[in-house]
N, C-alpha and C positions, 0 to 999 in steps of 0.2 A: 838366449837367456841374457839377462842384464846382471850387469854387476852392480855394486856399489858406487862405483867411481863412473860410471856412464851416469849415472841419476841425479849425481850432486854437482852437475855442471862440467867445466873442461876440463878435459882430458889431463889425468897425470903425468906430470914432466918426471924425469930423473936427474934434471939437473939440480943440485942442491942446496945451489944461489936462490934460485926461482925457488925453491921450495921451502927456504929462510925468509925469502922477503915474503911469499902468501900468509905463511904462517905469523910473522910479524904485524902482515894489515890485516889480517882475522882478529891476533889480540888487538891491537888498535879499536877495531873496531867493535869486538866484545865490550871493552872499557869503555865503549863514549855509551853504549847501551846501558850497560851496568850503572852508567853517570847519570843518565837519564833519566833510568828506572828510581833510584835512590831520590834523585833530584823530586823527582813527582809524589812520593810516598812521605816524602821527610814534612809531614802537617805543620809541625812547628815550625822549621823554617820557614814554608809555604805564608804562615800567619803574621810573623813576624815581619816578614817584607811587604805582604799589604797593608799592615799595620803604618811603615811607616810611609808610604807611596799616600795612604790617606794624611798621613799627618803633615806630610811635604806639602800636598794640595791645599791644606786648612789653615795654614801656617805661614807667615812673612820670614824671610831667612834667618831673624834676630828671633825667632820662634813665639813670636806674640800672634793672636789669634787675626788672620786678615778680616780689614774694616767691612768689608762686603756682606762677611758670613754674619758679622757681630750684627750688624744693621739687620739682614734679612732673618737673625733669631730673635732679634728685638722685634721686628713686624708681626712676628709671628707669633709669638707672646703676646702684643695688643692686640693682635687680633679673635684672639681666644679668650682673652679676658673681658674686650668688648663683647663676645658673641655672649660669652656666660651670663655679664650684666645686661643685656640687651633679652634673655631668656627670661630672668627671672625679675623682670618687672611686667 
């Protein structure tokens, strides 16, 4: 017959150093889980930080729109306006 403490890995010590420190990196390690868990559920935080990871990428450090993007929405806009007048003649 098996016990409980055969199943859940090695064998119990009775020293009660060793048995402070298991218990200690258990909690340790419950809490990075628990951190984790939170971390991945928390939506709004989650939005918030892609929020500004896009805004970092869109944006020159003094926060003005970078000239690349401004140019390629400008292209983008003639191009759709030519398409429109080029339909409707």
């Amino acid at each position: 017959m098996t016990t409980p403490a055969d199943t859940n890995g090695p064998s119990p010590t009775s020293d009660p150093d060793a048995i402070r420190e298991d218990i200690e990196r258990t909690r340790a390690d419950l809490a990075d889980t628990v951190d984790a868990l939170q971390a991945k559920v928390d939506v709004k935080h989650r939005a918030q930080v892609r929020f500004h990871e896009l805004k970092d990428r869109v944006t020159t450090p003094t926060g003005q729109p970078r000239p690349e993007l401004v140019g390629g929405v400008a292209a983008a806009v003639l191009l759709v306006v030519g398409l429109v007048w080029w339909r409707r003649r």
